[in-house]
C-alpha positions as a printed Julia matrix, in Angstrom:
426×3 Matrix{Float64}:
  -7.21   -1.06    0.38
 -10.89    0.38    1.36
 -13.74   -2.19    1.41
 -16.89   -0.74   -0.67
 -20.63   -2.34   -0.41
 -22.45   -1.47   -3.81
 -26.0    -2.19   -3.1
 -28.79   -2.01   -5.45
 -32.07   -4.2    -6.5
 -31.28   -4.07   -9.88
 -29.12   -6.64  -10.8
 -27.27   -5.31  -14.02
 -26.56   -1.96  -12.32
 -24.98   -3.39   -9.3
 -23.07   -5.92  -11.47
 -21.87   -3.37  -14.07
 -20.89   -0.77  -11.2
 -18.98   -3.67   -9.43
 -16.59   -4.2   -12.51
 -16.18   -0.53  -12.77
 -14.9     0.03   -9.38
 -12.62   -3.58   -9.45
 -10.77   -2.26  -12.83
 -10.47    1.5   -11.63
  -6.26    2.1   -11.34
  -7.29    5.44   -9.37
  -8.28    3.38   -6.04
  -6.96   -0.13   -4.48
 -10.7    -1.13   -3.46
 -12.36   -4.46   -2.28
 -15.81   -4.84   -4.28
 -18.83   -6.22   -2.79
 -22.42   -6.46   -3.84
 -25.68   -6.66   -2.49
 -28.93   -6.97   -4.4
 -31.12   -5.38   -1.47
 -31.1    -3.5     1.71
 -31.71   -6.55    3.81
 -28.57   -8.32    2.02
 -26.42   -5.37    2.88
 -26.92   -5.29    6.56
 -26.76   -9.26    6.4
 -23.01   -7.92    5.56
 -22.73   -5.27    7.06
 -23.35   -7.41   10.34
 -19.97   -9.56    9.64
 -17.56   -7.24    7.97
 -16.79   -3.52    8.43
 -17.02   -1.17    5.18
 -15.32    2.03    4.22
 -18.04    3.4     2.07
 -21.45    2.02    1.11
 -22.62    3.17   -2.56
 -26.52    2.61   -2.91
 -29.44    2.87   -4.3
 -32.33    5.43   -2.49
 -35.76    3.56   -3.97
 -35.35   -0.17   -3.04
 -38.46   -2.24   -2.14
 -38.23   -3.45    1.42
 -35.22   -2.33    3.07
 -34.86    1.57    1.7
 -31.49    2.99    1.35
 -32.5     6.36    3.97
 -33.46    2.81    6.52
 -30.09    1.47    5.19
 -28.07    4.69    5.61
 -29.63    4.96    8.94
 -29.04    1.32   10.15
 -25.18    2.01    8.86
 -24.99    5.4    10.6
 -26.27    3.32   14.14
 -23.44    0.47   13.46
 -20.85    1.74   11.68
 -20.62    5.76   12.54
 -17.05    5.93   10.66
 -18.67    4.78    7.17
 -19.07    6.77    4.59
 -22.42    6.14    2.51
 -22.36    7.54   -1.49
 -26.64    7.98   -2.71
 -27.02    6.87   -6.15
 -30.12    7.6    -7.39
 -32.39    8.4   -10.77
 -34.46   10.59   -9.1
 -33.8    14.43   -8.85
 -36.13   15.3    -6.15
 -36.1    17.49   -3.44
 -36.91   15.07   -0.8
 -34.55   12.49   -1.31
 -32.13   14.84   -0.84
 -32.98   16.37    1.97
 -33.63   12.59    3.85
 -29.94   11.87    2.46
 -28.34   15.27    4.33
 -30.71   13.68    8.27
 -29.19   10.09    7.77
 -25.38   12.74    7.14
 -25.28   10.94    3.65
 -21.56   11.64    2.29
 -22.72   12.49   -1.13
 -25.85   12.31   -3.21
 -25.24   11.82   -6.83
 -27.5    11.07   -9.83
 -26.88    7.55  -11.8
 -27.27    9.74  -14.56
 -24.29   11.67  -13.9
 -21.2     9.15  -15.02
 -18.48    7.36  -13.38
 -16.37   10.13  -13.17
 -18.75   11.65  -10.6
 -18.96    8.67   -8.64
 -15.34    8.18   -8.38
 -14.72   11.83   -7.35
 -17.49   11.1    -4.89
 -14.67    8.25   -3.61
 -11.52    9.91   -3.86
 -13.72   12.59   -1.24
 -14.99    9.86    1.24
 -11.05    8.35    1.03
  -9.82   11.97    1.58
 -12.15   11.96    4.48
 -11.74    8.95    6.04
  -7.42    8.96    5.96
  -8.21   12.68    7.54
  -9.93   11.16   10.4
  -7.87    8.37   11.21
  -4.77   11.06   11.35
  -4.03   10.61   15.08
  -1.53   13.89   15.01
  -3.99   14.96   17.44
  -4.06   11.98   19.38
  -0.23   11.76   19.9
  -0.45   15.93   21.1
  -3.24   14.61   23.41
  -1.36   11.92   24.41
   1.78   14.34   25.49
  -0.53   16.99   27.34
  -2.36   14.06   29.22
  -1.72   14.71   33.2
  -3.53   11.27   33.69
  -1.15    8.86   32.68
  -0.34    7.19   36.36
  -3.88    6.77   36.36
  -3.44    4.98   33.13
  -0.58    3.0    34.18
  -2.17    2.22   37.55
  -5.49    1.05   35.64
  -3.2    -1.11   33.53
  -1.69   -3.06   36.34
  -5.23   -3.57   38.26
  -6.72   -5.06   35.07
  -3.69   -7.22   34.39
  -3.38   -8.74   38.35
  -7.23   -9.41   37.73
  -6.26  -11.5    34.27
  -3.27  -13.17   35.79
  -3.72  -13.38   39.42
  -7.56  -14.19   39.88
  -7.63  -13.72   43.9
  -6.16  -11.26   46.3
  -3.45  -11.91   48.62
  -6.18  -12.16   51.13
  -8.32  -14.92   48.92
 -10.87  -13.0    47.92
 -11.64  -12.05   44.48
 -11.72   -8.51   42.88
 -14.76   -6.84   42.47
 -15.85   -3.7    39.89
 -16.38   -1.57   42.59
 -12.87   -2.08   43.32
 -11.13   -2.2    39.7
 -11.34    2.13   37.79
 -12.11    0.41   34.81
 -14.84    0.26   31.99
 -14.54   -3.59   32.02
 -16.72   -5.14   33.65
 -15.28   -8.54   35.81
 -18.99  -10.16   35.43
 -18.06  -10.65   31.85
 -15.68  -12.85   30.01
 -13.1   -10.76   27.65
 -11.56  -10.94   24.23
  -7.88  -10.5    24.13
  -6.16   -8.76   21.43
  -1.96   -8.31   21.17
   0.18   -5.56   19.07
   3.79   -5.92   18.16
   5.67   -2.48   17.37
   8.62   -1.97   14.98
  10.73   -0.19   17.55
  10.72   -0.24   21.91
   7.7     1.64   22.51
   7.65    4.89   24.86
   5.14    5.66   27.11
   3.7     8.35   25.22
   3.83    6.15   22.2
   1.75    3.31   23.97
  -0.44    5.62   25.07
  -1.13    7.24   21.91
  -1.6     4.08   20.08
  -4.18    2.75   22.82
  -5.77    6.08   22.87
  -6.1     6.12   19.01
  -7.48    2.57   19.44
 -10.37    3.83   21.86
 -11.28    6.24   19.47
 -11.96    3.95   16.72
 -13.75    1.26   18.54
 -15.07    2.33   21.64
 -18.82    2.84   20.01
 -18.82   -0.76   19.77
 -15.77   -2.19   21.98
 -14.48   -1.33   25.67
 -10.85   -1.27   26.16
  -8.09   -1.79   28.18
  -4.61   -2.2    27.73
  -2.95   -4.54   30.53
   0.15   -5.52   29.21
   3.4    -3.59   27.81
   6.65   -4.76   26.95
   9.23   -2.97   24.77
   7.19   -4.15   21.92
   4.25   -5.47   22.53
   1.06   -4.38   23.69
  -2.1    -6.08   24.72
  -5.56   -5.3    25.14
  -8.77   -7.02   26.98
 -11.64   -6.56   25.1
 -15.52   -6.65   25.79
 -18.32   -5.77   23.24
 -20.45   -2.59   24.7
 -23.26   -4.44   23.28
 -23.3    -8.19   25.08
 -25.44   -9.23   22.42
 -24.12   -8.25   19.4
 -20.67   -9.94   20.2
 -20.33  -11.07   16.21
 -20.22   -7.18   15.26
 -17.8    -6.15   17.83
 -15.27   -8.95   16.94
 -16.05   -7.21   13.02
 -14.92   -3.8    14.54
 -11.53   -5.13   15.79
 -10.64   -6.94   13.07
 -12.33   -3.82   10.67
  -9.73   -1.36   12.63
  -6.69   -3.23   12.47
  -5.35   -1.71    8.59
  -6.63    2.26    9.32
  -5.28    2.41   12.8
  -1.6     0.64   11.77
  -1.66    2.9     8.29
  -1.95    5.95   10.24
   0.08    5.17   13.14
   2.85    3.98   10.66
   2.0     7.89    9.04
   2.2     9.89   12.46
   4.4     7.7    14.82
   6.77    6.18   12.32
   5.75    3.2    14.32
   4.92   -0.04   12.42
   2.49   -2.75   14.11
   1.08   -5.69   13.5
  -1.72   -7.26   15.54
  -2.9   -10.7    16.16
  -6.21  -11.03   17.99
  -7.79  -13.92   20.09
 -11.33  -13.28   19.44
 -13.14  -15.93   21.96
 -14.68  -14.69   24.69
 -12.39  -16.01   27.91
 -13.87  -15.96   31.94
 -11.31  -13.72   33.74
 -10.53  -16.6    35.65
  -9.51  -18.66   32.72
  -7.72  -16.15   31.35
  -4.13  -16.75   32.23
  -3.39  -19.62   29.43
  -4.34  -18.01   26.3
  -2.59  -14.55   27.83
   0.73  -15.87   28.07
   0.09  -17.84   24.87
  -0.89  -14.52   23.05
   2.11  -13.11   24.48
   4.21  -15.92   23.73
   3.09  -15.51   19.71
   3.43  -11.35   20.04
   7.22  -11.75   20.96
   8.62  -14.51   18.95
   6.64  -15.15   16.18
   5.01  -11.69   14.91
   6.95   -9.87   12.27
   6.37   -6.03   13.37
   7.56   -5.3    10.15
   5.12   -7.81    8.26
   2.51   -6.52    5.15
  -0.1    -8.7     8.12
  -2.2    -6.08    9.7
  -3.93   -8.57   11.92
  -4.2   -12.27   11.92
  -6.01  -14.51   14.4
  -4.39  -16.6    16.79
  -5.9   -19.23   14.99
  -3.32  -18.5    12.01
  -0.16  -19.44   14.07
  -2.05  -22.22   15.85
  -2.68  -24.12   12.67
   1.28  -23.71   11.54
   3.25  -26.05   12.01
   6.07  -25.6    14.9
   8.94  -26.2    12.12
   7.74  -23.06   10.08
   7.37  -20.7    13.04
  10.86  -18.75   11.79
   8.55  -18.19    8.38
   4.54  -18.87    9.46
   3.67  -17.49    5.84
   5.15  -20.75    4.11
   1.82  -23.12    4.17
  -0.71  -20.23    3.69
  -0.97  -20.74    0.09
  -1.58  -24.74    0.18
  -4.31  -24.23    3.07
  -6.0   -21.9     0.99
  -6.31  -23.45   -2.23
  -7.07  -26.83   -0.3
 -10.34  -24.81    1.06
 -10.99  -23.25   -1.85
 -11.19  -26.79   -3.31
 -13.03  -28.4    -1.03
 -15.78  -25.25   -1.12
 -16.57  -24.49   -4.48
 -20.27  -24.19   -3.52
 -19.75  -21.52   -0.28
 -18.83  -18.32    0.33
 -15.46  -17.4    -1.44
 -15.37  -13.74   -1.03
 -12.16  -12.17    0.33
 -13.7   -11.36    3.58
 -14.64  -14.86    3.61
 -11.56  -16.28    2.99
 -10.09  -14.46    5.15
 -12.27  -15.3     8.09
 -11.13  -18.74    7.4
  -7.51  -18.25    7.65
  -7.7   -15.57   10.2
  -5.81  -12.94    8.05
  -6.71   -9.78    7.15
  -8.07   -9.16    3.47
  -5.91   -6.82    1.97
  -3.07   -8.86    3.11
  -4.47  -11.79    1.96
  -4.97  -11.1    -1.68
  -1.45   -9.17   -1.79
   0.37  -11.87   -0.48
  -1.27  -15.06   -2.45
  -0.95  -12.68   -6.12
   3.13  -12.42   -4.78
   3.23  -16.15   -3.83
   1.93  -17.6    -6.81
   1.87  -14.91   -9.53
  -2.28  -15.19   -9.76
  -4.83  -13.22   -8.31
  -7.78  -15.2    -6.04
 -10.44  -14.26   -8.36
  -8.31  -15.94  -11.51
  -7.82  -19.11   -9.39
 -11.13  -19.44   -8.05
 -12.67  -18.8   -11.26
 -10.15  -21.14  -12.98
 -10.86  -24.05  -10.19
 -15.02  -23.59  -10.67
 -14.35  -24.31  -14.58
 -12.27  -26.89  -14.01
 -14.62  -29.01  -11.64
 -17.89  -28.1   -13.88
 -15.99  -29.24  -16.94
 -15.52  -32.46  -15.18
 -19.11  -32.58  -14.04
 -20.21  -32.07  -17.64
 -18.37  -34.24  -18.81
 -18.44  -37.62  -15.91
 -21.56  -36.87  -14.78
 -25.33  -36.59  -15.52
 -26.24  -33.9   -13.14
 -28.36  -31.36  -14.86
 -26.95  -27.45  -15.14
 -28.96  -26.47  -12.95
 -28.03  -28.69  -10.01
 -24.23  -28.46  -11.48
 -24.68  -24.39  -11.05
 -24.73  -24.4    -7.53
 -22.14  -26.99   -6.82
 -19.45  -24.73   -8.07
 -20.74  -21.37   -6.48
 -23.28  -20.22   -8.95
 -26.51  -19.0    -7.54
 -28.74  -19.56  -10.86
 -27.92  -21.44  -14.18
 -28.53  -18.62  -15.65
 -25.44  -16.87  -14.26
 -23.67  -19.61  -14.49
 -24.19  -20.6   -18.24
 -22.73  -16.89  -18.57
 -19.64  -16.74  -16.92
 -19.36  -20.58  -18.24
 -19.65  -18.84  -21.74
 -17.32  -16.01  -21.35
 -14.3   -18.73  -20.32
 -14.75  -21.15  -22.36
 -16.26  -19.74  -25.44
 -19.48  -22.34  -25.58
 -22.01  -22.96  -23.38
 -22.43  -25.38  -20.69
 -24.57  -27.82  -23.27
 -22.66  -27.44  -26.08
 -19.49  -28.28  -23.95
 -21.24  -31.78  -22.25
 -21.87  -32.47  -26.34
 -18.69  -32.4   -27.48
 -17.26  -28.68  -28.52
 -14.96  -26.79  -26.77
 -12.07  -27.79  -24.7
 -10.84  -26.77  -21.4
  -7.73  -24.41  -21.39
């Protein structure tokens, strides 16, 4: 599944493009919209996108500024220029800001979704870490690596030296730095890993997330693999935590493609003082060994997810998924229910997400969300004397406006008509 930000001021062409791209059969994509440049890096900030289609002539926040912002934060996107204007220009701007394509609105669907097939073409071609696992053969270095390994992991587990005092950077060939607290991320593999392998999937790792994310792997079992983590940016911890959890399908798609290796990853994204760092190690550990599935559809989940299982369904931790979720979804009818959203909440990736609730319970999370926002404004109509427009927002409609529509479109009358009398709930 590749995430997609359509951004554009006008409302009906970002809507109608939206639809188009959910009920294309030619792609599995996750749909998102944004209305202006400023809301697209407002999500571009939490969540990492595959390819950004947008609009060139926005007021405010331009899409060259927006291309450019993207190419600064997220180097491995690929941006699509939709535009009505044929001009010179434009063009040219689009080509600086390495725009992947720059199409005309005027030009069809078709066009655009060539213009996607290329960017997916692209982005599957450099994830391929063929030339990361030849690398990792040819690599002379990898005592160094192992030896780098083991310094970082007695500096997690064992905070002082035999001689009491405590390790210094100066002392530790590392890009971590020991003034800093660290994120700690685990990886369970199908099969016993070699050291090759290891290396190649750490070194494919690096590649994808060093812009934002330094690395180090201090822990390798037969299996599993962990990392510590630390944003290169201090103060932009929110997006590097985004970049983790953004890599986690691409890196185990590819590696499952060039290594016959399957993994899945669970990630402990609080920041920990090295010091305080030998609980939630072994507990990561602990969770990597006996309760990941390496062969699970989970890409990543947070440690969150097993935390908040119950210790009688740790042989199946998928079992109560399904009741947490709808019991949120219930409970925040007015918030944020995107898939990225819901997903944050029960610390899951997306894709796996929405696969796994569809095979669960035979519905999709747009037809139960939708179905649950009916159901509670129906009841609000009909028990209460809140207006529409303060009923609107309570079920996750921004205006009345849009939601007297979709209202419409379910239940065949409008909100009014509904509170006097006609129509029924289905």
């Amino acid at each position: 599944m590749y995430r997609v930000l359509v951004v554009d001021d006008e409302e009906m062409i970002t809507d109608s493009l939206a639809v188009m791209l959910e009920e294309t059969e030619e792609f599995e994509l996750d749909v998102y919209k944004a209305y202006s440049g400023t809301e697209a890096f407002r999500l571009l900030n939490e969540y990492q996108f595959d390819i950004v289609i947008s609009d060139i002539c926005m007021p405010g926040t331009t899409g060259i500024e927006l291309a450019k912002g993207i190419r600064q934060k997220w180097p491995l996107c690929r941006v699509i220029f939709q535009t009505g204007y044929d001009e010179f220009q434009y063009a040219r701007q689009a080509i600086q800001q390495k725009v992947a394509h720059y199409i005309l609105k005027s030009e069809g669907d078709e066009v655009l979704l060539e213009a996607i097939g290329e960017c997916i073409r692209s982005i599957e071609k450099d994830m391929d870490v063929r030339d990361t696992l030849l690398k990792a053969r040819e690599e002379t270095r990898l005592y160094k690596a192992m030896l780098r390994r083991n310094l970082v992991r007695s500096l997690l587990l064992e905070q002082k030296r035999p001689d009491g005092r405590n390790w210094t950077a100066d002392r530790l060939d590392t890009v971590l730095r020991v003034d800093r607290p660290v994120m700690l991320l685990a990886g369970k593999a199908t099969q016993k890993l070699t050291d090759e392998t290891a290396l190649a999937i750490d070194m494919a790792i690096r590649e994808k997330i060093s812009y934002a994310v330094k690395s180090e792997t201090v822990w390798t079992d037969e299996h599993v693999m962990i990392w510590a983590l630390q944003p290169a940016d201090t103060e932009n911890l929110q997006h590097a935590q985004a970049v983790v959890k953004g890599m986690a399908e691409g890196i185990r798609r590819v590696i499952g493609q060039t290594l016959n290796v399957s993994v899945t990853f669970v990630f402990h994204e609080k920041q920990i003082p090295w010091d305080q760092a030998l609980h939630p190690f072994e507990k990561l550990k602990a969770i990597a060994q006996t309760r990941l599935k390496a062969g699970s559809q989970i890409a990543m989940a947070g440690v969150e997810y097993f935390e908040e299982e119950p210790e009688e369904n740790d042989a199946d931790p998928e079992k109560t998924f399904v009741s947490r979720l709808m019991m949120y979804i219930t409970e925040h009818l007015d918030g944020d229910l995107s898939l990225c959203a819901l997903s944050e909440k029960l610390h899951l990736n997306p894709s796996y997400l929405s696969r796994r609730f569809k095979e669960l319970t035979g519905r999709t999370l747009t037809e139960v969300i939708l179905k649950q926002r009916m159901e509670t404004a129906c009841g609000l109509l009909k028990n209460t004397s809140y207006r529409i427009s303060e009923i609107a927002p309570m079920v996750g409609y921004e205006t009345s406006a849009n939601f007297s529509k979709v209202f419409k479109k379910v239940m065949k009358v409008t909100p009014r008509e509904y509170r006097d009398g006609e129509g029924t709930l289905h």
